[in-house]
N, C-alpha and C positions, 0 to 999 in steps of 0.2 A: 418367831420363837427363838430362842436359846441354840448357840451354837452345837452340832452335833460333835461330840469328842471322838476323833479315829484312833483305833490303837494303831500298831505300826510295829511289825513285830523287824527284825533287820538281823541277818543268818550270814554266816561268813562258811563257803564251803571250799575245801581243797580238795588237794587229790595225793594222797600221799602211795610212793612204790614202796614195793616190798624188797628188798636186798640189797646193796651197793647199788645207789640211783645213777654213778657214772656208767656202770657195765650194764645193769640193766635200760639204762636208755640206750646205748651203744646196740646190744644184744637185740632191740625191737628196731632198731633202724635196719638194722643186720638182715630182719628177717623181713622184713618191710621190701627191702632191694633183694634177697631172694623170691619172695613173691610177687614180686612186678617182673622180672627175668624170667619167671614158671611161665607168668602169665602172656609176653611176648613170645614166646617160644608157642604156645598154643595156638595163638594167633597164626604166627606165620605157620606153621604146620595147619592151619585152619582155612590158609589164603590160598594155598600151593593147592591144598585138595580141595577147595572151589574150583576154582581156576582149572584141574583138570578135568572133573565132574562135569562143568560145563561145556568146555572142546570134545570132551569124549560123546556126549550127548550127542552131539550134529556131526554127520562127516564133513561135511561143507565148511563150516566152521575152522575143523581138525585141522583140512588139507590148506585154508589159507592160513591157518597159524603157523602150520609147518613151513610155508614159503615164507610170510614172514619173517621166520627166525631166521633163515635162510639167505634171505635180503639184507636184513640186520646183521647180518655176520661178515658178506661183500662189504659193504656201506663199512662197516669196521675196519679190515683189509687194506681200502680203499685210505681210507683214513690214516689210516699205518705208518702204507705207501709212502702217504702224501708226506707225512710228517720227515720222515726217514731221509725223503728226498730233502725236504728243506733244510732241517739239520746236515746232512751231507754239504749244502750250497751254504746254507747259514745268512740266506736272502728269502727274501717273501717272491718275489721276484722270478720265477723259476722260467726255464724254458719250455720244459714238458705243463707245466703249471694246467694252462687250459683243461689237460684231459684231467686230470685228476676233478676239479670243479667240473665239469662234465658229468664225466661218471656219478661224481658223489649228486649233482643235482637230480640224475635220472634216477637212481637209488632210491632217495629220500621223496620224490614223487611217485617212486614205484610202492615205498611203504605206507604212504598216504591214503594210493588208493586198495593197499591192501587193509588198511585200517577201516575204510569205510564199508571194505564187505565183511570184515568183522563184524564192526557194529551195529549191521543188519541181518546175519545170522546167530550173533548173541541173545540177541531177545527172545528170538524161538529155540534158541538150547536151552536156555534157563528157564524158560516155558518144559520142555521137554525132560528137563534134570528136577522137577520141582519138588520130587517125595524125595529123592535122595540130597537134595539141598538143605532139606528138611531138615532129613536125619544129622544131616551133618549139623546144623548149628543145632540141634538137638545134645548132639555127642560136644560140641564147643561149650555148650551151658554144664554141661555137668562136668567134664573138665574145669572150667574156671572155680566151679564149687567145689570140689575133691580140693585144687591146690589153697582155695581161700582155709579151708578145714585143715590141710596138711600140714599150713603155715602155723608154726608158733608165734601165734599172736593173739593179741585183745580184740575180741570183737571191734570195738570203734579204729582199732590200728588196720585193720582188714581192711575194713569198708573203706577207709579212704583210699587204700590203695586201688580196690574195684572200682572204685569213683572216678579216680583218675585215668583208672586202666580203658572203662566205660568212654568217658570224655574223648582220653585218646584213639580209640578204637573209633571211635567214630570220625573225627577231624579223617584219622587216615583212610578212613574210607571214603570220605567224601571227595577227599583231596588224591588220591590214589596213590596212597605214601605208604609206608609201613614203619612199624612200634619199631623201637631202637632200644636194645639193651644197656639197663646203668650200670658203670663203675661204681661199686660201695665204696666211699673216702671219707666214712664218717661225719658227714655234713647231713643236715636236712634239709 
């Protein structure tokens, strides 16, 4: 049969702003880097009360967290010391040298195995803290919403910043990192 004829119809679409497009593009990046700064700030104010939600839950937990820090704190001391000393000599070389690697080795195998009784009294805190963990990332969801609305922005400018925010939230927690706050310098 005879060729069928396609019509083809072909639409050119833009996106035009409203007001001075220099300032108003400025003015949403603006607001863009204020709501990713909200949204950081929520986060770490989100991590700190996990994190204590959880320790508070278990005493066991509490009381090796608390040596922990504890440990962590000598181990620093210790490190100090050491430095202080070297600089003092301005040689790797030292005569007291030994103890300080001493010390710092016992330290640092003392927080190892304080780390491994963490992370078998973690599991049953966070078992133990589960409605209040809840609530908390309950109370983080509707934080992130309040600041995506409080932000003056376009819908689609929003979202990718939650997209990102999202993205990042997660890497960091996988990674046990935490969101970093941007300098606004007018770049995208």
């Amino acid at each position: 049969g005879p060729a069928a004829m396609k019509q083809i119809t072909i639409r050119k679409l833009g996106a035009r702003l409203l007001g001075d497009s220099e300032s108003t593009i400025l003015q949403s990046m603006r607001q863009q880097n204020r709501l990713w700064n909200k949204l950081v700030e929520i986060e770490r104010a989100n991590s700190e009360a996990y994190r204590q939600i959880v320790t508070d839950s278990d005493a066991e937990l509490a009381a090796i967290t608390k040596e922990h820090q504890a440990v962590e704190e000598q181990l620093e001391e210790v490190r100090i010391a050491r430095n202080r000393a070297r600089a003092a000599k301005r040689a790797k070389a030292l005569d007291n040298a030994p103890d300080y690697a001493a010390a710092i080795k016992t330290l640092a195998a003392r927080l190892k195995d304080l780390r491994v009784g963490m992370k078998a009294c973690r599991a049953r805190a966070k078992e133990a803290a589960a409605p209040r963990l809840q609530q908390l990332e309950e109370g983080r969801r509707a934080a992130v919403e309040a600041a995506a609305q409080e932000a003056d922005l376009w819908w689609a400018h929003s979202e990718l910043v939650l997209g990102a925010y999202d993205v990042a939230r997660v890497r960091a927690l996988k990674t046990n990192g935490t969101l970093r706050f941007r300098r606004f310098e007018g770049e995208g």
